[in-house]
C-alpha positions as a Markdown table, in Angstrom:
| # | Residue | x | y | z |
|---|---|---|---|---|
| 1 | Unk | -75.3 | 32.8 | 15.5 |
| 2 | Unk | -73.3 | 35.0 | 17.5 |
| 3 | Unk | -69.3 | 34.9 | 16.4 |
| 4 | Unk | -66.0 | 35.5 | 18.2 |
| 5 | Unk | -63.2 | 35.7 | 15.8 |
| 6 | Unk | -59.6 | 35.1 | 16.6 |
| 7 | Unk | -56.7 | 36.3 | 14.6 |
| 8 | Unk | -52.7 | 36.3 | 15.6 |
| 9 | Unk | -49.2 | 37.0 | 14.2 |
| 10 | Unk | -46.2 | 36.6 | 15.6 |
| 11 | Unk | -44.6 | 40.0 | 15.1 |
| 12 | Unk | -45.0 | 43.1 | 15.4 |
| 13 | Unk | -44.2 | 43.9 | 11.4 |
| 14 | Unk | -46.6 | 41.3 | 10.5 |
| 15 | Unk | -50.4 | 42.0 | 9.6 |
| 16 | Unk | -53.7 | 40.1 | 10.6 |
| 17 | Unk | -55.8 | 42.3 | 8.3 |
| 18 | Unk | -56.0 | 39.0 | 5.9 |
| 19 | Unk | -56.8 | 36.7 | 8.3 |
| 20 | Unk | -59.3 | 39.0 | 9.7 |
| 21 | Unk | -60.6 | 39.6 | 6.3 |
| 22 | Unk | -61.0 | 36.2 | 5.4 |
| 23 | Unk | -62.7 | 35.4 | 8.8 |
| 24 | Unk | -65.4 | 38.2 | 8.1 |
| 25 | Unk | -66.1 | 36.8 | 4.6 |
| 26 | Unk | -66.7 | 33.4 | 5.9 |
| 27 | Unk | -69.3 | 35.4 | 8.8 |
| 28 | Unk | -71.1 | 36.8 | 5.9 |
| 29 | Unk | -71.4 | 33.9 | 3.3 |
| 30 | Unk | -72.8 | 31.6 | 6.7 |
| 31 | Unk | -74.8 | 34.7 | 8.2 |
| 32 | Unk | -73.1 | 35.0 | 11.3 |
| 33 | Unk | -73.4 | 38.0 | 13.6 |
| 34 | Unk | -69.6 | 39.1 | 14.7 |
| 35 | Unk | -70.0 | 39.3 | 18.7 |
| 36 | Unk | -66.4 | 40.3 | 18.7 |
| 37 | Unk | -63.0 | 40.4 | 17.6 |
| 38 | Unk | -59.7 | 39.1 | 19.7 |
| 39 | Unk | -56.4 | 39.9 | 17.5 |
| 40 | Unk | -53.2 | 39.1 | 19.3 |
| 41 | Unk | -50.5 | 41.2 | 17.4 |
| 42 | Unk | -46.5 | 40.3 | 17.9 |
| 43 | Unk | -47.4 | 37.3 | 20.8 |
| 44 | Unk | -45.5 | 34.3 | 19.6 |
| 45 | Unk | -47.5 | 31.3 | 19.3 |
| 46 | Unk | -45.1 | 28.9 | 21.8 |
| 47 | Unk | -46.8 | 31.4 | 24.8 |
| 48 | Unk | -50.1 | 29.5 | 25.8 |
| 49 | Unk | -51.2 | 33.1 | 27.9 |
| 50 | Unk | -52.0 | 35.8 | 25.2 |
| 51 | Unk | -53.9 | 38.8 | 25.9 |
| 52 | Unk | -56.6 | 38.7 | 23.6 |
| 53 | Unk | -57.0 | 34.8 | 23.6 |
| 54 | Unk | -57.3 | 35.0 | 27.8 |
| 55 | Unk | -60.0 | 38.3 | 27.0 |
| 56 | Unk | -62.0 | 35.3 | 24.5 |
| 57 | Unk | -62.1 | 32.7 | 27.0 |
| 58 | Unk | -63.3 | 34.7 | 29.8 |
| 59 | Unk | -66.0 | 35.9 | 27.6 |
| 60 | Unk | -66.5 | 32.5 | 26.3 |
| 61 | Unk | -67.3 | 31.6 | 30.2 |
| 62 | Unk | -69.9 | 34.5 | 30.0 |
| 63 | Unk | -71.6 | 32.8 | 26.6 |
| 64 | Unk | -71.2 | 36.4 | 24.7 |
| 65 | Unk | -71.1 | 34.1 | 21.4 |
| 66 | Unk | -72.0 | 30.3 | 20.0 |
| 67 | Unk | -69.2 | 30.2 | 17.8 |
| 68 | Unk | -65.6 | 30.6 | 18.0 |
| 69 | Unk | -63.8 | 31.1 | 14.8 |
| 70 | Unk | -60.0 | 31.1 | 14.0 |
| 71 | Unk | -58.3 | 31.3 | 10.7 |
| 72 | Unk | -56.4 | 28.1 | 11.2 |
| 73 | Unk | -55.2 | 25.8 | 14.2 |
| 74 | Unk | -51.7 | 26.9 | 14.4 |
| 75 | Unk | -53.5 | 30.3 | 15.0 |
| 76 | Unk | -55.0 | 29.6 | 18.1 |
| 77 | Unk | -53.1 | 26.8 | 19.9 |
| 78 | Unk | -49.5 | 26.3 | 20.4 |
| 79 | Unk | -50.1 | 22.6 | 21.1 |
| 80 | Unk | -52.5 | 19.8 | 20.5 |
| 81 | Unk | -53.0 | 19.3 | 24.4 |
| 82 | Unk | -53.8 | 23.3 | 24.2 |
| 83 | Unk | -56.3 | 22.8 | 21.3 |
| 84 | Unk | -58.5 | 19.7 | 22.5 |
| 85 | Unk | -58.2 | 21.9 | 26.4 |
| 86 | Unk | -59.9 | 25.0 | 24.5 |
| 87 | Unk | -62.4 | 22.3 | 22.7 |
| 88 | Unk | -63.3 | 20.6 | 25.8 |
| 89 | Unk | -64.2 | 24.4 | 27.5 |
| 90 | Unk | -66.2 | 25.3 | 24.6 |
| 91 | Unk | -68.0 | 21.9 | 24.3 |
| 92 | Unk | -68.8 | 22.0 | 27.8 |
| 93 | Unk | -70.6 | 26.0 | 27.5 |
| 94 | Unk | -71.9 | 24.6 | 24.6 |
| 95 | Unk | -70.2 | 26.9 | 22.3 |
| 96 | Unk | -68.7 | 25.4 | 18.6 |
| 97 | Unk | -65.2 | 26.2 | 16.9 |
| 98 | Unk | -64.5 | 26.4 | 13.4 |
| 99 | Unk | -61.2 | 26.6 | 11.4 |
| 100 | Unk | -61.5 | 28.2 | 8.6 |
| 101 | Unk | -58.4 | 26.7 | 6.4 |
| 102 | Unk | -58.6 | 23.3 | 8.3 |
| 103 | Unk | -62.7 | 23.2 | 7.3 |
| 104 | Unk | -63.5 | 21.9 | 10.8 |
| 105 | Unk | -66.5 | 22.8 | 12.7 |
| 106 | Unk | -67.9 | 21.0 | 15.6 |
| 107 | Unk | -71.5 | 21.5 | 15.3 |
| 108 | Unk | -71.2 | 19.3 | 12.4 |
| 109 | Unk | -70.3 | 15.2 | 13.2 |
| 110 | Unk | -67.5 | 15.5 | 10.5 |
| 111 | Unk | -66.0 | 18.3 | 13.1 |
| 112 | Unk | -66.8 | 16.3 | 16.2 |
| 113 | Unk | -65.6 | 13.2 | 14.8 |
| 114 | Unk | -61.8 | 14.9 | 14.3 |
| 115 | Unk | -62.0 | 16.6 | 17.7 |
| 116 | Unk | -62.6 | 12.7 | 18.8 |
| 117 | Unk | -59.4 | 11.7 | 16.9 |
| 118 | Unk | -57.5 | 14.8 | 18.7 |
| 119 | Unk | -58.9 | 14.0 | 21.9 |
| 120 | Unk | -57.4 | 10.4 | 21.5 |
| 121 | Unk | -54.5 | 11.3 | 20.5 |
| 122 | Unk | -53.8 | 13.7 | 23.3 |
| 123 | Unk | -54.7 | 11.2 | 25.5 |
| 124 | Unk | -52.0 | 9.2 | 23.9 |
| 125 | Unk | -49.4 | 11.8 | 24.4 |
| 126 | Unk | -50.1 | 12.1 | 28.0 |
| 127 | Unk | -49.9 | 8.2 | 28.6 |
| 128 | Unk | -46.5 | 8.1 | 26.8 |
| 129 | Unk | -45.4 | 10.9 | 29.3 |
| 130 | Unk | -46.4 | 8.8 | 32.3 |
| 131 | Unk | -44.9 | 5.6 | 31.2 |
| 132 | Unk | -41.7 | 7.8 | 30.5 |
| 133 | Unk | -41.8 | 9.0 | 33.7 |
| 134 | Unk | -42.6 | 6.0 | 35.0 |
| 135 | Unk | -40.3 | 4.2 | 33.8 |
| 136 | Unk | -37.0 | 6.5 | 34.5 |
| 137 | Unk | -38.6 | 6.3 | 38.7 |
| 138 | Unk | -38.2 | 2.3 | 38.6 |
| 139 | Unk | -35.0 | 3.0 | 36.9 |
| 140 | Unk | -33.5 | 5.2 | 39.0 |
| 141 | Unk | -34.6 | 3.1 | 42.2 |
| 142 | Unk | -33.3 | 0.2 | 40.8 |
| 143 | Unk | -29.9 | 2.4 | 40.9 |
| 144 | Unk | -30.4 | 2.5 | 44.5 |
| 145 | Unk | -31.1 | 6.3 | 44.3 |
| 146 | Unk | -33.4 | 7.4 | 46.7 |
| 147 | Unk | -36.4 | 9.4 | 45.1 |
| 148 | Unk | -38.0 | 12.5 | 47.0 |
| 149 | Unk | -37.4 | 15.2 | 49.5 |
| 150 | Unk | -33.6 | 15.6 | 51.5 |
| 151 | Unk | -34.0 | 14.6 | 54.6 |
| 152 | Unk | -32.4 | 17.6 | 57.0 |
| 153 | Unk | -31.2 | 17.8 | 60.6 |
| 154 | Unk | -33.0 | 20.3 | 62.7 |
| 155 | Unk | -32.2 | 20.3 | 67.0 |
| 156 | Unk | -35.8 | 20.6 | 68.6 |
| 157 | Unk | -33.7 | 21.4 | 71.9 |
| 158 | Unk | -31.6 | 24.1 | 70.3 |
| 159 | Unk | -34.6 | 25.7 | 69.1 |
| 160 | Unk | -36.4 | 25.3 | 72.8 |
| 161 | Unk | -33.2 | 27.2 | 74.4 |
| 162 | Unk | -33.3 | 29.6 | 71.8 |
| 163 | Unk | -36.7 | 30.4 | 72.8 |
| 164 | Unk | -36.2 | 30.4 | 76.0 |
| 165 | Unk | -33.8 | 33.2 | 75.4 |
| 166 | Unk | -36.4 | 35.3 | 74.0 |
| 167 | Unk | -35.4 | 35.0 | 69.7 |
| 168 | Unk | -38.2 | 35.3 | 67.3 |
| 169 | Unk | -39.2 | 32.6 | 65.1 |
| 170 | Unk | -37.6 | 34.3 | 61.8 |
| 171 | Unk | -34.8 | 34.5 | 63.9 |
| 172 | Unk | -34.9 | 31.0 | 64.8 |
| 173 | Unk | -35.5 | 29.9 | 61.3 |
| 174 | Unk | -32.7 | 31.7 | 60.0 |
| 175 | Unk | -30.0 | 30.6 | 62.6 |
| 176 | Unk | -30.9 | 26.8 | 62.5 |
| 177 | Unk | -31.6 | 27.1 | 58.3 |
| 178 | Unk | -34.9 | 26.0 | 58.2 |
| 179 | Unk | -38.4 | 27.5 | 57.0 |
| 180 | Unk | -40.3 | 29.3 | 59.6 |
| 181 | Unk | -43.5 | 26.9 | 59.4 |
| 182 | Unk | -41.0 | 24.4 | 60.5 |
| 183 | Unk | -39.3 | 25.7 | 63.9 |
| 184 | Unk | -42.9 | 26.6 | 64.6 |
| 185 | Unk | -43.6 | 22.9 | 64.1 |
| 186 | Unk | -40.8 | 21.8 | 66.2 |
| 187 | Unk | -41.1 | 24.2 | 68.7 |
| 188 | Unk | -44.8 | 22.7 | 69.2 |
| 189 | Unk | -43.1 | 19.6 | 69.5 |
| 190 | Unk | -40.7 | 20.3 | 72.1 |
| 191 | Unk | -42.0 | 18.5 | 74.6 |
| 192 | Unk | -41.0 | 15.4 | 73.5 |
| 193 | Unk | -37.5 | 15.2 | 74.1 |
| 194 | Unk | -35.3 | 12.3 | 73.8 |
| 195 | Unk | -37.3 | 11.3 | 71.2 |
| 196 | Unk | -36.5 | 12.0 | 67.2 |
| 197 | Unk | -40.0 | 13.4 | 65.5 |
| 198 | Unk | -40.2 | 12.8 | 61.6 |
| 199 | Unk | -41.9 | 16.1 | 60.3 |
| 200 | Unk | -41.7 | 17.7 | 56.8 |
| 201 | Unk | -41.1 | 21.1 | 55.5 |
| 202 | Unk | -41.5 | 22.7 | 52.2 |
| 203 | Unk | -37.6 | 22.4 | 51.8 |
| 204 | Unk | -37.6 | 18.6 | 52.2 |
| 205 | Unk | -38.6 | 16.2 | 54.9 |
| 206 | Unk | -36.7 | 17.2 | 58.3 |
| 207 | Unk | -35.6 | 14.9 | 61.1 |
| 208 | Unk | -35.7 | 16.4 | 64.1 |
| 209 | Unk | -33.5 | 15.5 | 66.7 |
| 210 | Unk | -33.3 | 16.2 | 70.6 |
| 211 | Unk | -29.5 | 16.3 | 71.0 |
| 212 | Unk | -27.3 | 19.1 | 71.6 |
C-alpha cells in the first residue's frame, strides 16, 4: 500500500514532528510504503485552501498513493461538509482514508459505515440550510419585499444619439451608468423605438426605455 501522510499546525511556533512521528509508526506496524508527506505548518485550520493539502489532492487525482492518512480529523478538515467532500474524492479514485486517533479507515465496513453516518449527516446540514433559506424568501415576500435584481432605467434613444455622435461604448457605459455588455445590448436594440425592452445586466435587470 502506497501512503500519503498529512500533518498540520496552526502556527508557526508549533511542531508536527509528533504527528508525523506517530503517522510513520502506524506505516510501519501496518507495512505501508510512505508515497509522500504533505505538512502544512502555521495554516489555520478555518482556511479550506492549504498548500500542502491542495499539493495531496492533486496527486490524489494522479493515484500516486491508495491511502490517505492524517493524524486526526480536525487535522485535515475544517468542517464536516469539507471531510465527507475529501471522502467522496477519494472513494470515487478509489483511494482509502485513515485517522489515526479517530481509528477510522474506509477500506474496512466499520470505516465506511461512519463515513455513511457523516455523509447523512451532512446531508442534513445542507437541508436545514435550504429550509432556512427558504423559509426567510416566503417570509420576506410575504412582507411585500420584492426579492432579486434592481430594476434600472437606461434611455435606448440617448444611447443611439450618443452613437450617432461618434462616443465609444465605455464611453457610453460610463455616461448613462451602466455595464458596457449592456449599452451594447441596447444599442442592438435600437431599432425598436417607442417601445420599452426588458433586458438584464450583471448590475440588475434594466428597463430600457425610448424616451428622451
Amino acid at each position: 500500500m502506497r501512503v500519503a501522510l498529512y500533518s498540520r499546525v496552526s502556527t508557526a511556533e508549533q511542531n508536527a514532528t509528533m504527528q508525523i512521528e506517530e503517522l510513520r509508526a502506524y506505516c510501519q506496524r501496518r507495512q505501508w510504503d510512505i508515497a509522500e508527506e504533505f505538512t502544512d505548518a502555521g495554516v489555520s485550520g478555518s482556511k479550506e485552501s492549504r498548500p500542502a493539502l491542495n499539493r495531496l489532492l492533486a496527486e490524489a487525482k494522479r493515484r500516486k498513493f491508495d491511502v490517505v492518512l492524517v493524524y486526526r480529523y480536525d487535522r485535515f478538515a475544517r468542517s464536516l461538509r469539507q471531510l465527507v467532500n475529501a471522502l467522496c474524492e477519494f472513494d470515487a479514485l478509489g483511494i482509502h482514508f485513515v485517522s489515526l486517533h479517530e481509528g477510522v479507515d474506509t477500506s474496512t465496513p466499520n470505516g465506511r459505515l461512519v463515513f455513511g453516518i457523516f455523509a447523512s449527516i451532512a446531508e442534513f446540514e445542507r437541508e436545514l440550510i435550504r429550509g432556512r433559506v427558504r423559509s426567510g424568501l416566503a417570509a420576506a415576500r410575504a412582507r411585500g419585499k420584492k426579492l432579486g435584481r434592481p430594476k434600472r432605467i437606461v434611455d435606448a434613444r440617448r444611447i443611439a444619439a450618443l452613437r450617432v455622435q461618434g462616443w465609444g461604448w465605455k464611453k457610453i457605459a460610463r455616461e448613462v451608468g451602466c455595464g458596457v455588455s449592456t449599452v451594447l445590448r441596447v444599442g442592438r436594440e435600437g431599432e425598436k423605438r417607442g417601445s420599452v425592452i426588458h433586458a438584464e445586466s450583471p448590475r440588475g435587470s434594466v428597463v430600457l426605455s425610448a424616451s428622451v
